[in-house]
C-alpha positions, -999 to 999 in steps of 0.1 A, spaced: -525 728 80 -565 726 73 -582 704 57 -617 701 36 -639 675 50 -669 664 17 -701 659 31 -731 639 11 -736 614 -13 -704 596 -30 -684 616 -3 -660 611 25 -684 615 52 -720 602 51 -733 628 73 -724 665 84 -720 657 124 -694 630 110 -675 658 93 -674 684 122 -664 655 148 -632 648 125 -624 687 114 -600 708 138 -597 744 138 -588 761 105 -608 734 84 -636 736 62 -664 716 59 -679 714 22 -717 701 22 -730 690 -8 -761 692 -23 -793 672 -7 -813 670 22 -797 661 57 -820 647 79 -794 651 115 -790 671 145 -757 691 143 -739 703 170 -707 726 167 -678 725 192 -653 732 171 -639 765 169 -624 779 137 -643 760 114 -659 772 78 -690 753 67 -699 758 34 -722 748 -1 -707 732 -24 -723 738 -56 -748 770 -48 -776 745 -50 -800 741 -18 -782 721 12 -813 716 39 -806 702 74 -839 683 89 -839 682 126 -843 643 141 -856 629 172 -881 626 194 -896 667 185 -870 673 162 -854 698 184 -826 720 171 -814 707 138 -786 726 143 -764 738 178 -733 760 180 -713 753 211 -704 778 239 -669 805 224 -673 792 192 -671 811 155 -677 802 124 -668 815 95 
């Protein structure tokens, strides 16, 4: 069965990367409105990220450079 993992202020999870480490295939991760200053990284396969509201949802690279704010791991599809 999938789930919906909340992402942002008020929410479940604090942040997105906390989200996607506790989603399996099939669920969907639902990111509210704000900016989220973190580094994702996907390795989850399966897995539907999505606004919540229509209103702007901006991910801010962090770290030393920034580097890629966000990463998509090897054989895997969003939705």
């Amino acid at each position: 069965m999938s789930a919906t993992l909340n992402v942002g202020s008020g929410q479940t999870y604090a942040t997105i990367q906390d989200a996607i480490n506790a989603a399996q295939q099939g669920d969907t991760v639902v990111v509210h409105a704000g900016s989220h200053d973190e580094n994702v990284s996907i390795t989850v396969n399966d897995l539907t990220i999505e606004n919540a509201t229509g209103e702007a949802v901006e991910i801010v690279g962090q770290g030393a450079g920034f580097g890629a704010a966000l990463t998509i791991g090897q054989d895997v599809s969003l939705s």
